[in-house]
N, C-alpha and C positions, 0 to 999 in steps of 0.2 A: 647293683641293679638300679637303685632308686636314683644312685649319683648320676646315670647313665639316661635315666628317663627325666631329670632336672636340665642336662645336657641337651638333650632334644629338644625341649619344651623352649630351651634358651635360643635354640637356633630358628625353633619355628618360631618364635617373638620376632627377632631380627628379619627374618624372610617377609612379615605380615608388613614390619616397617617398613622395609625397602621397597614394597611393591605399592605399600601408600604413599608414600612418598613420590614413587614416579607417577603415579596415576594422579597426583597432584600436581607436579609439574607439566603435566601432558596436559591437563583438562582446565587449570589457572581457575581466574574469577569466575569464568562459566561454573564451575564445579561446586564453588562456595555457594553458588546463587540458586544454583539445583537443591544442595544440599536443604537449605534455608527451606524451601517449598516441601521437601520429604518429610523434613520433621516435623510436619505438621501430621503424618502419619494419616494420609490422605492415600485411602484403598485402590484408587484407581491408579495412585502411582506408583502401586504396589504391582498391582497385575499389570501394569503396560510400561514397558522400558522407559526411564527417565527425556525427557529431550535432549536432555544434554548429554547420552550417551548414545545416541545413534548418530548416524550419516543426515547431515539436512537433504530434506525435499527443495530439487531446486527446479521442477517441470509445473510450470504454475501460470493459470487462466486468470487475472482479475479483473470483473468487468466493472468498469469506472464509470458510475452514475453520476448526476449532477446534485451536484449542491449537498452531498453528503460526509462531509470530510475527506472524501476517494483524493484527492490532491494529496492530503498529506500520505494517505496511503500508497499511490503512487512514488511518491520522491523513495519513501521507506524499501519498495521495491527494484525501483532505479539504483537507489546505494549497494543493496543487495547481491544484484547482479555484477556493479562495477568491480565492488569487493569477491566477487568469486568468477571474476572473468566469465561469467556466462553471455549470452546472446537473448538482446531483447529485441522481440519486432516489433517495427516502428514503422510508421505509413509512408508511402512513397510521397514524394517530395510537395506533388502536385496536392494533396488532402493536406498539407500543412501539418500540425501537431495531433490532428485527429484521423481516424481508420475514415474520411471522407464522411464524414456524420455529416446527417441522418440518414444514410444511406446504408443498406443492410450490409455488413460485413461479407469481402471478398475477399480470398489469401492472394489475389493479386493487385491489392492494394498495400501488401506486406513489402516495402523498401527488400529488392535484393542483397543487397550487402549486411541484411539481419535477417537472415533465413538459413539452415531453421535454426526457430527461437527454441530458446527456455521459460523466456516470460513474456508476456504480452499484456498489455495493462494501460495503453493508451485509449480516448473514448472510443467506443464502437458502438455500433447496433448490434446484439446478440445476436449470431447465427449460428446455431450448433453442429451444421454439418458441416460447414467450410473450417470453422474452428478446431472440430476432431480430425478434419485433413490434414489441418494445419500442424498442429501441438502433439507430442508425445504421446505415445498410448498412457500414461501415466499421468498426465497431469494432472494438478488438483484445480477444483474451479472454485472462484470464491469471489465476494462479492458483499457490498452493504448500500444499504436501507438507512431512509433518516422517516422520521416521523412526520406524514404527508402536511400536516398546516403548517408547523416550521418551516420547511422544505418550501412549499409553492407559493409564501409569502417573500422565501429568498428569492426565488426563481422569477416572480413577477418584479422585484426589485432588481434583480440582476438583467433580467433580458428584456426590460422594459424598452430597450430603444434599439430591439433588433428581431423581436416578435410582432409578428403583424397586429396579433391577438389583443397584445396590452396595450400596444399603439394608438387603437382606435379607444380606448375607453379617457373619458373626458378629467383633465387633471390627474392623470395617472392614479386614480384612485381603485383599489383593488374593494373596498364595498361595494363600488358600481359593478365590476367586473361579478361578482359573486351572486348580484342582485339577480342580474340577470344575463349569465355568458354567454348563451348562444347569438345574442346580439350581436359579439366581439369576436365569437370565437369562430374560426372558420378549418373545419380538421383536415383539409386538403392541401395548404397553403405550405409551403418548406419545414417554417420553425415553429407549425401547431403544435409539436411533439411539446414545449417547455409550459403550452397551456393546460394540459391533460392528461392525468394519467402519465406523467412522464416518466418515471421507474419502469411502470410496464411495458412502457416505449423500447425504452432503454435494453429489457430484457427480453426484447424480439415479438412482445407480445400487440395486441389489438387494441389499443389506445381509447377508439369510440363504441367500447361496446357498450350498452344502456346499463346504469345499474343495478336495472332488476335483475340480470343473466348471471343468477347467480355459479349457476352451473359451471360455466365459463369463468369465474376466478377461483372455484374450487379444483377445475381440470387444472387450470395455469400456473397454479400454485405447486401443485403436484408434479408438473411439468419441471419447472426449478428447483425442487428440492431433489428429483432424481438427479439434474446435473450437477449442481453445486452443493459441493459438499460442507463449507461453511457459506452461511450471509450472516456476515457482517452486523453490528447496530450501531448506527455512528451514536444517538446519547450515550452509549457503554463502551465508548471507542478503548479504553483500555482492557477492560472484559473480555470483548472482545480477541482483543492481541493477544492473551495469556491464551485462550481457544486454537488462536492460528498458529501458535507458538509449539503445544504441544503436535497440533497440527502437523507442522511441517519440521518434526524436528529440530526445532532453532538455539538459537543461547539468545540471552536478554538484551544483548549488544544490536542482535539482528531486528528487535521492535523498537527499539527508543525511538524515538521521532519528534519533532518542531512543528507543529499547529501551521499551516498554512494555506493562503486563500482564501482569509479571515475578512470580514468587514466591519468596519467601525460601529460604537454603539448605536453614532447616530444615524446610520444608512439601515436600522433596524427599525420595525415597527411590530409592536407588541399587540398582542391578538386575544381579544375576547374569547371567552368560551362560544358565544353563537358565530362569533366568526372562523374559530378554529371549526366548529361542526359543521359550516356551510363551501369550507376546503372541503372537507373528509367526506362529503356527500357528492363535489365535485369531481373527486378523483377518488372511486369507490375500490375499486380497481388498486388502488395504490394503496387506498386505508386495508384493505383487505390480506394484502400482500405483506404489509409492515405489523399488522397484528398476528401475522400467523409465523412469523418468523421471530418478532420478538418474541411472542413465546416461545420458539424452537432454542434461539439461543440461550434462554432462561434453565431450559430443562438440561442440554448441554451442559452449563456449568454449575448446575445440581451435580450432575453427574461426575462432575471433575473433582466435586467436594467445594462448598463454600468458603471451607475453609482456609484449603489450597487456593484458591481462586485469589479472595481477601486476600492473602499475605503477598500472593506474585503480583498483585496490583499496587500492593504499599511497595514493595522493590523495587516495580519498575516506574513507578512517580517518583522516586529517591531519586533513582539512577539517573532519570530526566531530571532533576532539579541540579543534581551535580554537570551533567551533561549541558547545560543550560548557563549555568553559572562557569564553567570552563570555558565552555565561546564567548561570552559576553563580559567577561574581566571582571568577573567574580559577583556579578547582581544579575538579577534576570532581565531578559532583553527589554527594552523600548519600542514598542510597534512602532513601524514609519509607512506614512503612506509615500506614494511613488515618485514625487519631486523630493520626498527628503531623500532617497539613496543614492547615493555617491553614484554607487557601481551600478550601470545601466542591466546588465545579466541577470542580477536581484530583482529588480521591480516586476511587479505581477503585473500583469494587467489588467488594466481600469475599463468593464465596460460601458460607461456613462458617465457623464457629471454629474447622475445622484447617488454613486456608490462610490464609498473609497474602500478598495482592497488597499489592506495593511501586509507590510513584510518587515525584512529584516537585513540591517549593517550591519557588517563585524567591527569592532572598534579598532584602531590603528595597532596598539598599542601590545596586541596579541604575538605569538609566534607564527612563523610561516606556515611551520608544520602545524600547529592548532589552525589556523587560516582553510589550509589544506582540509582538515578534517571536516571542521562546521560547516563550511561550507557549502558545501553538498547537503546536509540537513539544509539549509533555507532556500537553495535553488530550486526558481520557479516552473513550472511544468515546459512549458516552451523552450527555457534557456537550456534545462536538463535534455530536452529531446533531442535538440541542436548537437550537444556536447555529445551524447550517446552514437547520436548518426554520425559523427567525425571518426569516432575512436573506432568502433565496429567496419566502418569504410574503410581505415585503413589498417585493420586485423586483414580485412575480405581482399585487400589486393595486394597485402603481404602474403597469406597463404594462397593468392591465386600465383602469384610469381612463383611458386615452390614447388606447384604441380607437376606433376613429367606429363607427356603426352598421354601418356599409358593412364594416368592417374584424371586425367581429365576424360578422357572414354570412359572413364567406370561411373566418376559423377554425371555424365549426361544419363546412362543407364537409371540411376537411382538420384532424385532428387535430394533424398532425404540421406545422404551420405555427405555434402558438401563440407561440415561441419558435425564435429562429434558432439552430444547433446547429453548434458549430467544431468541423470535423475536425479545426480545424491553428492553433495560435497561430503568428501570424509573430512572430519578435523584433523587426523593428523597427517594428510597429504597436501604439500604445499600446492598455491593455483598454480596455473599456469601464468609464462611470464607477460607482461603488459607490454601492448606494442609500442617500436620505438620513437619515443618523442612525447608517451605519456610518463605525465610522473609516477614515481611508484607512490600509494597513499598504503599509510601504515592501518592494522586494523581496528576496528574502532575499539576492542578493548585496549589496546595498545596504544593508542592513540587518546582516549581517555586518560590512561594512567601518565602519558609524557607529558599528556596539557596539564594537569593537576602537579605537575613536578615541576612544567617550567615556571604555572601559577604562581606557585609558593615563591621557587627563584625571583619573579617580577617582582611581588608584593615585599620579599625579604629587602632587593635594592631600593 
């Protein structure tokens, strides 16, 4: 009897291995990096299933503010989608690279050949009833905030020579503009919005309301916190990402990201404390909005455990320094502004001769297949949009060729059938295939580990 219950015991052991063991080859790096966050024996990741053990969230609203790091957050969600063959809407040809801003978002400024979307994340003017027509019953909305006097000393530095408002102030000096802006400031004019309050702009709201009304940034606030369900803080952009992360059921691979849209030190002007207060008094609105959410974020990842929080922020800055030093031949990049990049696709756009946005070249010397991968991390918002509307155009008139007649009466009946639309990538169902003539790109954990192997090969010859 004992020999027999030693026996069991032996074969349950074997059974426990075997099924760890596939569940390690099924879940790879992802699993280790989960892991790493559990053992911090963090409650909440106790009572709510791992991220890395669910289907990703892939029905997703981000509305991209200015001057808030949203670029880099952008591209993150561009790679996203290319890696999971999903559908992102992107503005008809005529709006350029933007939903026709500043003009309130219409879904008939939605490019047909990207409808319907999964993501949508180029700039817009928040409109929440065209957007729920638009997007999935599912989607998640989300969204970041930068800290209003940082913020609208960029913004007067960046649109100085395309806002009427900063135009007219004498020597581009933004103490005059502050001294006294109604002088300058005219809220009726096209690009007032980058003068005032522009977050609130941004997020569909009343730009010229007086600062007294308080009522009115209490309602407003309250207003975007029922639709969005994360915002964002660009100073805690990594904090952040560990929030969206659990968020949307993601792996680590899915938030890495490359800083871009950056400006040189010196196209930056450092701000007093009374001049930071005399922003924050001009855009009350926006000071209002960024204080009430920074704190939202703060309690959020109270909630997630500080502790958990720490460790997946030291992971995922690893993982960017490895990711970082893999593209760039093993040291961290060299910003270039936009006459140094070889490859015209790269370069950001410059809007004046007093700012230099800095980007990034791959060095020669890499593989194709790492080429392939980085890549896309430093492609600029424009070149990515272009590349995006190519690839999707010709998915939409490869599946329109496919149609039978019969199949094309059903899609006039229902718009929203043209294209199947994933709420949720499972991990262990392959995408679907990539249309013909793109390359296939390997996944970025994948794709990681080959550039770190062909590394070592390079630096060994």
């Amino acid at each position: 009897m004992k020999q027999q219950m030693m026996s069991q015991k032996k074969i349950f052991l074997v059974l426990i291995v075997i099924c760890t063991a596939s569940f390690l080859l099924r879940n790879g790096g992802n699993f280790s990096w989960t892991m790493e966050a559990f053992h911090l024996g963090c409650p909440t990741l106790r009572s709510h299933p791992s991220p890395g053990l669910k289907p990703k969230h892939t029905n997703i609203m981000f509305l991209k503010t200015h001057k808030t790091a949203s670029t880099t957050m952008q591209n993150l969600l561009f790679r996203f989608a290319d890696l999971n063959n999903l559908t992102v809407a992107l503005p008809v040809q005529t709006c350029g690279h933007q939903f026709c801003y500043p003009r309130n978002f219409n879904a008939h400024l939605v490019h047909p050949h990207t409808m319907p979307p999964n993501i949508i994340t180029n700039h817009l003017r928040f409109n929440k009833s065209e957007l729920q027509h638009l997007m999935p019953n599912d989607t998640i909305y989300v969204t970041i905030l930068r800290e209003p006097a940082s913020m609208f000393e960029s913004l007067f530095t960046y649109y100085s020579r395309h806002c009427q408002s900063f135009k007219r102030v004498p020597n581009g000096s933004l103490e005059a503009f502050l001294d006294k802006p109604f002088r300058y400031y005219r809220p009726e004019e096209n690009e007032s919005m980058y003068a005032h309050n522009t977050l609130t702009f941004d997020l569909g709201g009343d730009k010229d309301r007086p600062p007294t009304d308080v009522t009115y940034a209490q309602a407003f606030v309250a207003e975007v916190e029922q639709v969005f369900t994360l915002v964002m803080i660009s100073e805690y952009f990594d904090e952040s990402l560990v929030l969206l992360r659990h968020l949307l059921s993601w792996d680590l691979e899915d938030i890495l990201y490359v800083k871009l849209n950056m400006r040189t030190a010196g196209s930056k002007k450092s701000l007093t404390p009374g001049l930071s207060a005399k922003i924050r008094a001009w855009n009350s609105i926006d000071a209002y909005l960024y204080d009430y959410f920074n704190a939202s974020l703060w309690r959020k990842l109270s909630a997630l455990g500080p502790g958990c929080v720490s460790r997946e922020v030291r992971l995922l800055q690893q993982h960017q320094e490895r990711l970082m030093k893999n593209c760039f031949g093993g040291h961290m990049p060299l910003f270039r502004t936009g006459d140094q990049i070889k490859n015209k696709d790269l370069r950001p756009w410059q809007p004046n001769e007093k700012v230099d946005i800095v980007g990034y070249d791959l060095p020669v010397n890499i593989s194709q297949e790492t080429h392939d991968v980085c890549r896309k991390y430093i492609t600029p918002e424009i070149s990515y949009t272009r590349m995006l509307l190519r690839s999707q155009s010709l998915r939409h008139r490869r599946n329109y060729q496919n149609w039978t007649p019969q199949k094309t009466q059903t899609v006039q009946q229902s718009k929203h059938t043209i294209l199947p639309r994933h709420s949720q990538v499972s991990r262990n169902q392959p995408t679907a295939p990539k249309a013909q003539g793109s390359k296939s790109t390997p996944k970025p954990a994948e794709g990681i580990k080959k550039m770190e192997d062909k590394s070592s090969n390079t630096k060994a010859s």
